[in-house]
C-alpha positions in Angstrom: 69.1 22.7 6.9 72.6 23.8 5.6 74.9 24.5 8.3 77.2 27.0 8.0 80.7 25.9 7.2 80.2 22.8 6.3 81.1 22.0 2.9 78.5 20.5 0.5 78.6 17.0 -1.7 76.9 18.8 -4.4 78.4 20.6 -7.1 77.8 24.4 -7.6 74.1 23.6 -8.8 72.6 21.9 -5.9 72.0 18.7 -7.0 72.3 15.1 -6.1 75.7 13.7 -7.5 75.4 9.8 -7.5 72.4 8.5 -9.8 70.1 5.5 -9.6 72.0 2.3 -10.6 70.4 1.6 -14.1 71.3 -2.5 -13.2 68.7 -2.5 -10.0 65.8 -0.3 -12.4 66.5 -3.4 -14.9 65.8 -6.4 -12.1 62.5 -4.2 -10.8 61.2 -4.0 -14.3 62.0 -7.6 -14.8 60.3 -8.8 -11.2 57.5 -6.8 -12.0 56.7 -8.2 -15.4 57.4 -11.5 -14.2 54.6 -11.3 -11.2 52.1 -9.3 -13.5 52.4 -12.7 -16.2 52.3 -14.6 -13.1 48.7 -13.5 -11.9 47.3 -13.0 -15.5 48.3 -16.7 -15.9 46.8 -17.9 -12.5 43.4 -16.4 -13.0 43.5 -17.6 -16.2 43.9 -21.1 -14.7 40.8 -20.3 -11.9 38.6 -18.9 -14.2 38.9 -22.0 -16.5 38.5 -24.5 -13.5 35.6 -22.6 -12.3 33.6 -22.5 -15.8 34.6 -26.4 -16.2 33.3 -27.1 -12.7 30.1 -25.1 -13.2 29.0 -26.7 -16.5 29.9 -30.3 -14.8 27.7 -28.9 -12.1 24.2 -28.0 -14.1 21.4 -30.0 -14.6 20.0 -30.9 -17.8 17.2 -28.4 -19.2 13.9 -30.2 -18.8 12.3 -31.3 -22.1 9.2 -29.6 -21.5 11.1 -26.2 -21.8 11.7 -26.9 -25.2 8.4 -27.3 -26.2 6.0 -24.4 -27.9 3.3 -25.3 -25.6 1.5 -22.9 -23.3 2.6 -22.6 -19.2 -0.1 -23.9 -17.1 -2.9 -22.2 -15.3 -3.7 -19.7 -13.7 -2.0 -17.4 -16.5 -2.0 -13.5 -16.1 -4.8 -11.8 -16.9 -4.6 -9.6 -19.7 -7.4 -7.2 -18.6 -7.3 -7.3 -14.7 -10.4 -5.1 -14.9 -12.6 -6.3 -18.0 -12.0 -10.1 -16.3 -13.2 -8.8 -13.2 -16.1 -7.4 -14.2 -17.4 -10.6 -16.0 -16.6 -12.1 -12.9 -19.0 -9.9 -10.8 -21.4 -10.5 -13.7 -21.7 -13.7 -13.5 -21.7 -13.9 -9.8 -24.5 -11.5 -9.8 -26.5 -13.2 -12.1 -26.5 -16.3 -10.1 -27.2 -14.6 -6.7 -29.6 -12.6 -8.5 -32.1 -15.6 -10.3 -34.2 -18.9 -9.8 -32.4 -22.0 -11.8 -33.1 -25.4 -10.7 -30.1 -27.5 -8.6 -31.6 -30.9 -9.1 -35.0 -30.9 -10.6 -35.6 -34.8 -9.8 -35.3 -33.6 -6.1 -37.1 -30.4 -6.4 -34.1 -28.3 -5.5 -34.3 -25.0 -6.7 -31.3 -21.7 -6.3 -33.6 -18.6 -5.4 -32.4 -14.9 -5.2 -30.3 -13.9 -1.7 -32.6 -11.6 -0.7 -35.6 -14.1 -0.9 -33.5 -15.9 0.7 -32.5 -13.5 3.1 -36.4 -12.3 3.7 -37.0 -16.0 4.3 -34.8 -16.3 6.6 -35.6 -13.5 8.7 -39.0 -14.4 8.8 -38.7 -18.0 9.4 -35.6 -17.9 11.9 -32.2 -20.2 11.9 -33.3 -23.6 13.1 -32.7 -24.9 16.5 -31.3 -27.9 18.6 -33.7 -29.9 19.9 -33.1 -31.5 23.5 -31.3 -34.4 22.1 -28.8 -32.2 20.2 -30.1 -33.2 17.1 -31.2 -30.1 14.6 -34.8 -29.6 13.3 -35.3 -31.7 9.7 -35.3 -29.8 6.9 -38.9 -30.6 6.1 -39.7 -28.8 9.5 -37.6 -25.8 8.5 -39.6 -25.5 5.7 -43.1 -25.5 7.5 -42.3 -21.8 8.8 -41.3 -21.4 12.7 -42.2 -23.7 15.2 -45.7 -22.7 17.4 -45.0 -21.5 20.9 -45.3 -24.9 23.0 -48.0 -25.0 26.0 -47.3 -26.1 28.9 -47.8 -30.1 29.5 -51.5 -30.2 31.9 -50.4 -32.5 35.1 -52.8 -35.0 35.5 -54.6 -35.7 38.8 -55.1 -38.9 40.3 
């Protein structure tokens, strides 16, 4: 605020009489373009180390990466679906058919549900009292005959 009475330092106008000193805008400029060369210079400096210490750092490319030769399995499947279904196919079909295992041994692959059937109607096979499981040539005889009672013998 102006008080009253007092007189001003400014001339009729209202403005500031002493100016900047043109010598101290000079030594800013000059600071500040010295600092500016100063940090271009030292990031030029880091970013040279660090690209020098990163290549030093890699490993060499292995010489299979070169080559034009396919990746390993299991690759991607082209057709998710189509490969699938071939799958199911196939699976099918051998659930599904007869085909000999080992005809020298007379093994044979029947369907699952002949399986199944045979199964049901022959039952799972079970321990014996020694803990020892029924032979497979019993299994194959059909269930075992409900077992009598041993006589007791009189003297």
């Amino acid at each position: 605020m102006v008080e009253a009475g007092v007189p001003s330092k400014t001339a009729g106008a209202g403005h500031e009489l002493s100016d900047l000193n043109p010598k101290s805008i000079a030594l800013f400029a000059v600071a500040l373009a010295v600092i500016i060369a100063l940090v271009f210079v030292t990031v030029y400096v880091m970013s040279y180390l660090f690209v020098k210490t990163a290549i030093r750092s890699q490993t060499t490319p292995s010489p299979l990466s070169y080559t034009g030769e396919p990746a390993p399995e299991p690759s991607l499947e082209v057709k998710p679906g189509r490969d699938l279904k071939t799958m199911k196919a196939e699976e099918d079909k051998i659930l599904k058919s007869y085909a000999w295992i080992d005809k020298e041994k007379n093994i044979v692959r029947i369907p699952i549900d002949r399986a199944i059937d045979i199964l049901v109607e022959r039952g799972l096979p079970v321990r014996s009292g020694s803990g020892s499981t029924i032979s497979a040539e019993r299994q194959l005889q059909g269930p075992l005959p409900p077992q009598k009672s041993p006589k007791k013998v009189e003297k």
